[in-house]
Residue, then its C-alpha position, 0 to 999 in steps of 0.5 A: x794586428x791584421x797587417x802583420x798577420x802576413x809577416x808573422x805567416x812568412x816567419x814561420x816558414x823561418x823560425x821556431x814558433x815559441x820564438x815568435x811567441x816569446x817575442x810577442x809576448x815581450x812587446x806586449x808587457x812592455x805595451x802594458x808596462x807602458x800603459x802602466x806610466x799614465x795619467x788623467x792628462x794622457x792624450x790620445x796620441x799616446x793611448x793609441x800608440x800603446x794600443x798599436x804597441x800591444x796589438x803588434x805584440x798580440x800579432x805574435x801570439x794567436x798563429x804560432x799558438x795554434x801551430x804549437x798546439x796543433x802540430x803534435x796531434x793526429x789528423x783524426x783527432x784535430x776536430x776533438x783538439x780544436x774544440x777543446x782548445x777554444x773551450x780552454x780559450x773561452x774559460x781563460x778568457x771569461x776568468x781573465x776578464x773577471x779577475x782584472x774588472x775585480x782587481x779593478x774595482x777593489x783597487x779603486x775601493x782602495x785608492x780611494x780610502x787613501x785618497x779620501x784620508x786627505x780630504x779632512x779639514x786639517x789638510x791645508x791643501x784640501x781647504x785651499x782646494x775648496x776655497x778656490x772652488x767656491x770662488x770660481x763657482x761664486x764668480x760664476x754666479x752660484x749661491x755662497x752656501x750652494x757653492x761651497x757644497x758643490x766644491x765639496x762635490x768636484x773634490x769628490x769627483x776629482x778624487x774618483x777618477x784619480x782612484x780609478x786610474x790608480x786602479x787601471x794602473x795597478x791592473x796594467x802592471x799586474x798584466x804586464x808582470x803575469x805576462x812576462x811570467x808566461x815567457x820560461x813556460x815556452x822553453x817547456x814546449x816540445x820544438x815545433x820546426x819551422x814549416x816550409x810553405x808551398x811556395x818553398x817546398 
């Protein structure tokens, strides 16, 4: 993101600021609808590529933010706009944050209601589950009796972090959607003309 600043600076002095926003905030929902496709064998290559993605998105969003919100106010009345400015900052944020790691915990509460609905004696697919488990853990040397329970326990943890990437999944595409939601309220912003920097005066 830091690498782009720059480039970002230099667009400025070039096009309207809700242009760059509304660029920014595109790449950063298609980084989050793309997180939103994976899965428990996601390798780290992949994550980090995501994360590149939606850090080059953020890129756009903080300058031109602040240019927008700063170009219609007085000098006298800067000092009073920036500290209301990162107090709104700070609230959304700290009210963002607590609604995603909420939906997160309800959506995990979920899926794993789901889940756990197959994991009855009748699903063939759960006792074939566990009978392989207890083979494993009884060729491995465990207890015939102790094994059997600790296969129930590795289906459980399976089940888990199964549910809590649904849930991470859920909240990635719900971010993405509100994300994309934030797009037509730029074309209600008053236009910001492009500024000349010094070198170009």
């Amino acid at each position: 993101m830091i690498i782009l600043l720059p480039v970002v600076g230099k667009l400025l002095t070039r096009l309207e600021s809700r242009w760059l926003v509304v660029f920014g905030l595109s790449i950063l929902a298609l980084s989050l609808f793309h997180m939103a496709t994976f899965n428990l064998e996601v390798d780290f290559r992949t994550a980090m590529g995501a994360r590149i993605y939606q850090s080059a998105g953020m890129a756009f969003l903080f300058v031109p933010i602040n240019v927008m919100a700063f170009y219609f106010i007085p000098k006298e009345k800067i000092n009073n706009a920036t500290g209301i400015i990162n107090l709104a900052r700070n609230i959304g944020g700290s009210v963002g944050i607590a609604g995603v790691v909420t939906m997160l915990a309800r959506r995990a509460q979920f899926h794993q209601a789901v889940l756990v609905s197959h994991m009855t004696p009748l699903d063939s697919a759960y006792q074939a589950m566990l009978s392989g488990a207890k083979q494993m853990l009884v060729a491995q040397g465990s207890d015939p009796v102790l094994a059997a329970h600790q296969a129930q326990g590795l289906a459980y943890g399976l089940l888990m972090r199964h549910a809590t990437m649904l849930a991470f999944l859920d909240d990635f595409w719900l971010m993405a959607v509100a994300t994309l939601a934030m797009i037509p309220f730029m074309f209600l912003m008053k236009k910001v003309r492009p500024h000349k920097g010094p070198q170009e005066a």
